[in-house]
C-alpha positions in Angstrom: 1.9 -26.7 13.5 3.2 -26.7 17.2 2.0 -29.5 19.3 0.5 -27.7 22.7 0.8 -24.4 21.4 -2.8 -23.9 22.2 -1.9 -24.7 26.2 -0.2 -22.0 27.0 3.3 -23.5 25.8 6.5 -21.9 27.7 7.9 -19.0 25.4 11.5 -20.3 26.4 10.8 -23.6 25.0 9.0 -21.9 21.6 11.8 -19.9 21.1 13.8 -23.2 21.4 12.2 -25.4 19.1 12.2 -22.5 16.6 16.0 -22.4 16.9 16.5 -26.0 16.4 14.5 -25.9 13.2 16.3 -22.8 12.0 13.5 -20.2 12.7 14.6 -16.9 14.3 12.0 -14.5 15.0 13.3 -10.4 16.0 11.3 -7.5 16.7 12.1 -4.3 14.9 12.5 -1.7 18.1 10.7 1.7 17.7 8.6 1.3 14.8 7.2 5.0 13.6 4.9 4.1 10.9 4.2 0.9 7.9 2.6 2.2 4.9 1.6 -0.5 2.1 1.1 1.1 -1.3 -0.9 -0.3 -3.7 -2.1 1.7 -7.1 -5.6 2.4 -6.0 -4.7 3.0 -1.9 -2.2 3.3 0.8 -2.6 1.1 4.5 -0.6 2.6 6.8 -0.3 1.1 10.5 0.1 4.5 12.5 0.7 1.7 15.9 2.7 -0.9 14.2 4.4 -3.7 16.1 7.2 -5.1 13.5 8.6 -8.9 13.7 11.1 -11.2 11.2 11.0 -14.7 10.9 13.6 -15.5 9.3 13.7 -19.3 8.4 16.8 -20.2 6.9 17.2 -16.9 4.7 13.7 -16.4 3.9 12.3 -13.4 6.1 9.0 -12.9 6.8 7.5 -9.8 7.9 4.3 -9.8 11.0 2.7 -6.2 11.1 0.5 -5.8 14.3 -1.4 -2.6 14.4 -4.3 -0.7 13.1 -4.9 -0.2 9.4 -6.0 3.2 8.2 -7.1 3.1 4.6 -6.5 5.9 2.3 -7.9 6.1 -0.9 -4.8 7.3 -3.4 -5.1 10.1 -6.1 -4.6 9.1 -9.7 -1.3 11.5 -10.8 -1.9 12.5 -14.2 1.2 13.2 -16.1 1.7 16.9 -17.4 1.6 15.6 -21.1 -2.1 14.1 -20.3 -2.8 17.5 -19.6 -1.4 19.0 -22.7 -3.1 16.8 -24.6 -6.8 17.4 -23.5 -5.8 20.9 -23.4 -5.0 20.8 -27.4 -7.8 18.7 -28.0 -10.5 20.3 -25.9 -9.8 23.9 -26.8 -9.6 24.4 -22.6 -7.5 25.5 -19.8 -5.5 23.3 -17.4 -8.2 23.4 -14.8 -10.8 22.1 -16.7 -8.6 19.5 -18.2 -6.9 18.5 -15.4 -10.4 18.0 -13.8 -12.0 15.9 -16.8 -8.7 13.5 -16.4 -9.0 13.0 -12.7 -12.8 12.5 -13.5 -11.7 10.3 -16.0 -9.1 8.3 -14.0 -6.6 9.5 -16.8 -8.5 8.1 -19.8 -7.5 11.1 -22.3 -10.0 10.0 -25.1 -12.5 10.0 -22.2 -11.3 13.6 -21.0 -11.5 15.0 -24.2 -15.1 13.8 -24.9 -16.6 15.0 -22.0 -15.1 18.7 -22.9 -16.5 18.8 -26.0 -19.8 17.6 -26.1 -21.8 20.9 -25.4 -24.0 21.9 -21.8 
């Protein structure tokens, strides 16, 4: 994309072609922590290094760091809970315990508390 980029171009002279085709790159100054959710985990970037390019109005975000990976746990709503309760003829524990093993299916939850053994 940038002609001699790959031999050891002067950063002055990057940062001034970037400017004369409208790209502005900052750094974000004392970054603590960057944590992407998703549903199923969070990566969080404990030693993140934060830049925006911002190309005529549309900013891009560079994360440089270490990714930790962290599996997330499923939040079952209090109503879920409830339900299987009802259904199952059980306590909270046990229901609350069939969901999560469940990953919130409530038909699921209730089935596997009452079959017998």
């Amino acid at each position: 994309m940038f002609p001699g980029l790959g031999r050891g171009i002067n950063p002055r002279k990057m940062a001034s072609m970037m400017k004369q085709m409208g790209i502005d790159v900052t750094e974000i100054e004392n970054v603590e922590e960057v944590i992407i959710r998703t549903p199923q985990k969070d990566i969080i970037f404990k030693d993140a290094e934060v830049s925006i390019m911002d190309a005529r109005g549309m900013k891009t975000y560079q994360i440089i760091g270490t990714p930790q990976e962290v599996t997330r746990e499923i939040r079952i709503p209090d109503e879920d809970v409830k339900l299987v309760m009802e259904q199952a003829k059980t306590n909270e524990t046990d229901a609350m315990s069939a969901l999560k093993e469940s990953k919130g299916d409530i038909a699921a939850a209730i089935l596997k508390l009452s079959r017998p053994g």
